[in-house]
C-alpha positions as CSV (number, residue, x, y, z in Angstrom):
1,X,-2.1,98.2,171.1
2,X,1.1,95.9,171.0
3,X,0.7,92.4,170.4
4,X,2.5,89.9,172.6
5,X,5.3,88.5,172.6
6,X,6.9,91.1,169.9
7,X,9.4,93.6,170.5
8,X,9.2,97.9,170.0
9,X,11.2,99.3,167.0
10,X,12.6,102.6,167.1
11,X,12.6,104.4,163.8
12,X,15.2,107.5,163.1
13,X,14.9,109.8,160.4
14,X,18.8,111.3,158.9
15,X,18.1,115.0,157.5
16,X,20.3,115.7,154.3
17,X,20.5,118.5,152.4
18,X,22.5,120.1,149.4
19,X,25.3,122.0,150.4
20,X,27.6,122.6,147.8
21,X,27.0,122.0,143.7
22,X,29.7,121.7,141.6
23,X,30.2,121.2,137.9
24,X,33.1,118.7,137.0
25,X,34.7,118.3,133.1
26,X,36.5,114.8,132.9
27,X,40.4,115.1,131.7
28,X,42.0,112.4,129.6
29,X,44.9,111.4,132.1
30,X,43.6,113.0,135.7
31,X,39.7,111.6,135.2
32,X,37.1,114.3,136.7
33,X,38.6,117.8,137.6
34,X,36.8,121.0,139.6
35,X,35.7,123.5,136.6
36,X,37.1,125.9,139.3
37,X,40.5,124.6,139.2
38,X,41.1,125.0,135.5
39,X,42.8,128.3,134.6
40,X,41.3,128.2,130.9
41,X,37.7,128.5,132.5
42,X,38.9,131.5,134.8
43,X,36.2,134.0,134.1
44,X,34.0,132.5,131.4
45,X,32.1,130.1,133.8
46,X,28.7,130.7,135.8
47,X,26.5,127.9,138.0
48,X,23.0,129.1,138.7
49,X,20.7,126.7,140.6
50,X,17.0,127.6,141.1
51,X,13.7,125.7,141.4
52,X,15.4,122.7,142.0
53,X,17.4,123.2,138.2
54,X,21.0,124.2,138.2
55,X,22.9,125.2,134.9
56,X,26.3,125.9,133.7
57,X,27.0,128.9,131.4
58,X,30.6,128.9,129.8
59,X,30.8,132.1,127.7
60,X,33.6,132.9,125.2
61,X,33.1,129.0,123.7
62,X,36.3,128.0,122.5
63,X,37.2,124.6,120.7
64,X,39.0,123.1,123.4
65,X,36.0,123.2,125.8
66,X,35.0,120.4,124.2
67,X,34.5,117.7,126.8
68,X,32.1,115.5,128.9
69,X,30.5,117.3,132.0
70,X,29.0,116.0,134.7
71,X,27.0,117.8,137.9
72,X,27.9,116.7,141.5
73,X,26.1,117.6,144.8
74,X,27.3,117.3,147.9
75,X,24.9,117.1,151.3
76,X,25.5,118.1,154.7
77,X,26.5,114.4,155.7
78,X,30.1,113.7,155.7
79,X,32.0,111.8,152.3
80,X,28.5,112.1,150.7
81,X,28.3,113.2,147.3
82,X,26.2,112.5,144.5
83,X,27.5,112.7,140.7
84,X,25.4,112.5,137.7
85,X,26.6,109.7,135.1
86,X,27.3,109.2,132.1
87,X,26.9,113.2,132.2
88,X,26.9,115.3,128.8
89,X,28.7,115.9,126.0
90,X,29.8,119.2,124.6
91,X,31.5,119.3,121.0
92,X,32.7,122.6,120.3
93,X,33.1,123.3,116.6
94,X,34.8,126.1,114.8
95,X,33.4,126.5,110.7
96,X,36.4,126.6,108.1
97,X,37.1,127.6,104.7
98,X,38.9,124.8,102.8
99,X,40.2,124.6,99.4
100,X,40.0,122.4,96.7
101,X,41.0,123.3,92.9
102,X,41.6,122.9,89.3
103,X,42.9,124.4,86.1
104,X,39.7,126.1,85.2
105,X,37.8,126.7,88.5
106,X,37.7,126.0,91.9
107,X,35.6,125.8,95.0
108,X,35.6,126.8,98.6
109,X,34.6,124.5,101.5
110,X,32.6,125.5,104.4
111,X,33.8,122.9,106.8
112,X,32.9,121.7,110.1
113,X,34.0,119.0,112.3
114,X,29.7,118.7,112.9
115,X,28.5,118.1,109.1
116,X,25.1,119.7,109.2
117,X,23.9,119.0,105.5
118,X,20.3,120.6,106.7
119,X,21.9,124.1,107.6
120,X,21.7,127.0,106.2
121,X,24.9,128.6,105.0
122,X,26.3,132.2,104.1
123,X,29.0,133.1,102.1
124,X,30.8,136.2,102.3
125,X,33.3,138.3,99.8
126,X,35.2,141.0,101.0
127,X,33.2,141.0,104.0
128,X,29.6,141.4,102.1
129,X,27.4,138.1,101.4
130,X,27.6,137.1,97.9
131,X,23.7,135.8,98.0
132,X,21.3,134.9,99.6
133,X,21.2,132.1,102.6
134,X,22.0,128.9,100.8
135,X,21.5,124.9,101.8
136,X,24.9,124.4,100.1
137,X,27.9,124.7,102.0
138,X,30.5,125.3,98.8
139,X,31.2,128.5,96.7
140,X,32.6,128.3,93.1
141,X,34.7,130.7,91.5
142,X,36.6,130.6,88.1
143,X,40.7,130.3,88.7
144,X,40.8,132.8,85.6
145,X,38.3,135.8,87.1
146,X,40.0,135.4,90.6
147,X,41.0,138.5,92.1
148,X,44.2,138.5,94.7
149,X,43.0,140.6,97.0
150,X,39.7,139.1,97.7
151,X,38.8,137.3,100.8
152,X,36.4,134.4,101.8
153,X,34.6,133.5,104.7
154,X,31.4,131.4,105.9
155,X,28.9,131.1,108.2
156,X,26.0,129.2,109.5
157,X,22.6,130.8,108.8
158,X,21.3,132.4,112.1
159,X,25.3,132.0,113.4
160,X,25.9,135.1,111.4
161,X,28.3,136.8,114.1
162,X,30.2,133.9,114.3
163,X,32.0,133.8,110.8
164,X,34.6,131.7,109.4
165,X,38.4,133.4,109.7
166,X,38.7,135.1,106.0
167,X,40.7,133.4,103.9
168,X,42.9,136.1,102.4
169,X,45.0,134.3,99.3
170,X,43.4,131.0,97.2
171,X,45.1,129.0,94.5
172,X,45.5,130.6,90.7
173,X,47.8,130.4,87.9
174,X,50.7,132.6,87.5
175,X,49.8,136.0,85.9
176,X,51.8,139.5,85.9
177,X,54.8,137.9,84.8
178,X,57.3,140.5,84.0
179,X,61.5,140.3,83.0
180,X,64.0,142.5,84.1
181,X,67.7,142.8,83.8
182,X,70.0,144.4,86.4
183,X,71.9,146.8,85.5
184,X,69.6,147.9,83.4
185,X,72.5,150.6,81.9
186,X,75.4,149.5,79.5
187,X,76.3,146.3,80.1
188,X,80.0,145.9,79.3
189,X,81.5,142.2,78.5
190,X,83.3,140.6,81.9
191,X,80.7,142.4,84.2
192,X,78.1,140.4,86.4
193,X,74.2,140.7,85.0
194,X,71.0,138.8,86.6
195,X,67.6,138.7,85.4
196,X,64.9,138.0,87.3
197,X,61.7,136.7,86.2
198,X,58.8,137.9,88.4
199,X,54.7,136.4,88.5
200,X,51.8,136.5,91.3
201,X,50.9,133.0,92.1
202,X,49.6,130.5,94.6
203,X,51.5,127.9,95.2
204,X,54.6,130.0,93.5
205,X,55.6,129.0,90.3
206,X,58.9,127.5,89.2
207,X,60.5,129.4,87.1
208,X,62.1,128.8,83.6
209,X,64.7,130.8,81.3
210,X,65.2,131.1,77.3
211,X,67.5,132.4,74.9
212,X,65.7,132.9,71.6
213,X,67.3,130.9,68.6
214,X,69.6,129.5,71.9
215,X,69.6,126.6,73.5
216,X,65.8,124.8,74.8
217,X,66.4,125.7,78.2
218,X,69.0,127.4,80.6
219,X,70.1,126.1,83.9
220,X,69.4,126.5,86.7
221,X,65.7,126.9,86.3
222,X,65.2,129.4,88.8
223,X,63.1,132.9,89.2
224,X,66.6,134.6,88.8
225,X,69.2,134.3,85.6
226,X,72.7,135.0,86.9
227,X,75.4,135.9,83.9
228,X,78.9,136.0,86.4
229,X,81.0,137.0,84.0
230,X,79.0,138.0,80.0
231,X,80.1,137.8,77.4
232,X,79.5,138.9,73.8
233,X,78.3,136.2,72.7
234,X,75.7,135.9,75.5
235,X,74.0,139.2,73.4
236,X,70.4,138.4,72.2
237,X,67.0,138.0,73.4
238,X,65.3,136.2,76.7
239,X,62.3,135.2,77.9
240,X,61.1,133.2,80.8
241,X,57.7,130.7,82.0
242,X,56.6,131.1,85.4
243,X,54.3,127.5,86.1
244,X,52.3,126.0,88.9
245,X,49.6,122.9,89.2
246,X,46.9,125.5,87.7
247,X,48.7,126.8,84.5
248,X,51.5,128.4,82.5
249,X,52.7,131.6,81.5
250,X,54.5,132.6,79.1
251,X,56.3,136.5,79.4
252,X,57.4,139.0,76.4
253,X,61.1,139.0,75.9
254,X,64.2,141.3,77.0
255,X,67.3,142.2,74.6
256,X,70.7,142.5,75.8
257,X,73.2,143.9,74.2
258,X,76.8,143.1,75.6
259,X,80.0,145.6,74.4
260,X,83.5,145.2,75.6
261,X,85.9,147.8,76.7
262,X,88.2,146.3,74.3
263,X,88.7,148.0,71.2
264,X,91.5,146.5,69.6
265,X,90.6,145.5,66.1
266,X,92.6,144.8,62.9
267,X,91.9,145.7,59.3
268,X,92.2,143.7,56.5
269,X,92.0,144.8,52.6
270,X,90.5,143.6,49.5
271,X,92.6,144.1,46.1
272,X,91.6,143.1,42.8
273,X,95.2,144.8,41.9
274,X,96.4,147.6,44.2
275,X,98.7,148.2,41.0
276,X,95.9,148.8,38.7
277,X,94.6,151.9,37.7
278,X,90.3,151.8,37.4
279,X,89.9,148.6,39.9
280,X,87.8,148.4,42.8
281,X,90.0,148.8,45.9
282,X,88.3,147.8,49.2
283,X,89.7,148.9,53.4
284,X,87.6,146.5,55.7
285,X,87.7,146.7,59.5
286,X,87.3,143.2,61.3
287,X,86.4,143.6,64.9
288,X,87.6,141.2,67.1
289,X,84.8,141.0,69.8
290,X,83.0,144.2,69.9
291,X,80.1,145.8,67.6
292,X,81.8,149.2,67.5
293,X,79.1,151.9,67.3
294,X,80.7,154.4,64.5
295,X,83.8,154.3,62.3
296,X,85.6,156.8,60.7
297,X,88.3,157.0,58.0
298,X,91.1,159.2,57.7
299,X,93.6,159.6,54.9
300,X,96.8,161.9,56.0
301,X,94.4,163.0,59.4
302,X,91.4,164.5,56.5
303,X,88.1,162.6,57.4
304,X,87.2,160.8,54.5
305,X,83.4,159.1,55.8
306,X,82.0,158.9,59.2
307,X,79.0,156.3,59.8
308,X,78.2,152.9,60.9
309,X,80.0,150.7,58.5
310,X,83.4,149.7,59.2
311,X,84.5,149.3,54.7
312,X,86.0,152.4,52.8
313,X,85.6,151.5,49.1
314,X,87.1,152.8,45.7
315,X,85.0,152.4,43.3
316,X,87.2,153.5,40.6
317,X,91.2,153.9,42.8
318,X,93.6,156.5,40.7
319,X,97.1,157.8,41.7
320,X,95.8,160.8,43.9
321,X,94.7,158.3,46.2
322,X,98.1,157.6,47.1
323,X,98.9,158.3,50.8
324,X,98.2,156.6,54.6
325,X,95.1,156.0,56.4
326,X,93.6,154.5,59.2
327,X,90.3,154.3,60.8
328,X,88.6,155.6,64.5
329,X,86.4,153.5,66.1
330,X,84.1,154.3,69.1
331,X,81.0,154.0,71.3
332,X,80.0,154.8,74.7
333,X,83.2,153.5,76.5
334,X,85.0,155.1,74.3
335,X,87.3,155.4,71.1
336,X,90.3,153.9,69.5
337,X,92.4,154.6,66.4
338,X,93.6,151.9,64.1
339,X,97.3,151.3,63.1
340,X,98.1,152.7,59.4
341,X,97.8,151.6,56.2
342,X,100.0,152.6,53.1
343,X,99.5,152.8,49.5
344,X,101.3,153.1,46.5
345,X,98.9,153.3,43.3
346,X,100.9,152.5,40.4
347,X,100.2,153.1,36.2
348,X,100.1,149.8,34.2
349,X,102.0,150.7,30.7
């Protein structure tokens, strides 16, 4: 029944459908961008739609997937799409051992960019847990008990197969410190010597050397000692500290003893009378620069003593002991004879 005076209205009904669903990340500078477009998704993305429900699976989560993602749906009408807004957010996290230390101890950090204070946490030591799950997310250890060759990682309880990297190498004082000296054969005066000063530490130490009874310090303080051209005088004993944020070290000292090929050397006499019969009468060698090993006396080319001491004494000098001498010196590099010596012993009437 149409009332009159009114007019017949035509009603038409537009059939849409879904045709195409799409899953869209938003980029910083190019706004939203086709997961399918993005080579760092190639092969770690799914879709699945069903019941009404479509999902997005990205396998292989890395940190950079994190990002806002939003679903789009397009029908079977043309320049019709639909896209959900704001959309979600996904922060991927990756769990981090941090360090953070002192003289005495030191602790490790199981950090996040998601602090989770209600989580459970594991620590693990050389790739075994050190206890049991724990709501802590820190491990202590004492600087002095660490072990080098240890690592550390973490891990969120129920995460288990998704650990921390290890960290290999923490902070500790110097220790091993050990001296050497190269060459380590003769050293002869004029030659070129180092030492080097050696420690296992993290940071590395700076490195000092010492002369005992020398001066306080030598320069430059460095893990090597470099001696371009030694001399005798540089003979004695050296030591050297190896020191870091965490500590000090002192190590045990090295002697060097420095001999020249040199073996010139004059003698020199001692006379309470050489005219005197029954006075002391005294031959003393003064080396220039060397410590000569052995010495050895000759009167008229007959050895007369052989040993370390360079002084041939008369205890009690008489005329028999009229005639030349001279000494030998040598050591290692070799030997040397001494220039000649006359004398005349005379009676007193």
């Amino acid at each position: 029944t149409r009332l009159s005076g009114c007019c017949l209205l035509y009603l038409s009904c537009d059939m849409r459908r879904v045709e195409e669903t799409v899953w869209l990340t938003k980029r910083t500078y190019t706004g939203l961008v086709d997961l399918r477009t993005q080579s760092e998704f190639s092969g770690r993305f799914q879709y699945q739609c069903k019941y009404k429900t479509c999902t997005l699976t990205i396998r292989d989560l890395r940190e950079t997937d994190s990002a806002q993602y939003q679903f789009r749906f397009i029908t079977n009408q043309q320049s019709r799409h639909y896209t959900g807004s704001p959309g979600v957010t996904l922060t991927v996290t990756d769990l981090q051992v941090k360090l953070s230390l002192s003289s005495y101890s030191s602790w490790l950090d199981c950090h996040s960019r998601c602090y989770q204070p209600d989580r459970l946490y594991v620590w693990y030591k050389n790739g075994q847990k050190t206890s049991q799950e724990q709501s802590y997310y820190y491990y202590y250890y004492y600087t002095s008990s660490f072990n080098s060759a240890d690592s550390y990682s973490c891990a969120v309880a129920t995460y288990e197969h998704l650990p921390s990297p290890s960290v290999l190498r923490l902070y500790y004082a110097p220790k091993l410190l050990s001296v050497s000296v190269s060459p380590s054969a003769e050293i002869v005066e004029g030659s070129s010597v180092t030492l080097t000063c050696s420690s296992d530490a993290n940071p590395a130490a700076n490195y000092t050397w010492y002369k005992k009874h020398g001066n306080p310090s030598l320069q430059p303080a460095s893990k090597q000692f470099n001696f371009r051209s030694i001399q005798s005088s540089d003979s004695g004993e050296y030591y050297c500290t190896a020191e870091n944020d965490l500590g000090r070290r002192t190590s045990g000292s090295i002697f060097i003893n420095v001999t020249c090929e040199s073996n010139s050397f004059f003698r020199k006499q001692h006379t309470a009378n050489n005219r005197l019969y029954s006075h002391i009468f005294i031959f003393n060698v003064v080396k220039t620069r060397n410590q000569f090993s052995n010495y050895t006396w000759y009167k008229e080319n007959q050895t007369l003593i052989h040993g370390p001491e360079g002084t041939y004494q008369f205890t009690s000098i008489s005329s028999e002991d009229r005639g030349t001498y001279y000494c030998r010196s040598e050591n290692q590099l070799g030997q040397s004879n001494s220039s000649s010596v006359s004398i005349d012993v005379q009676c007193e009437y």
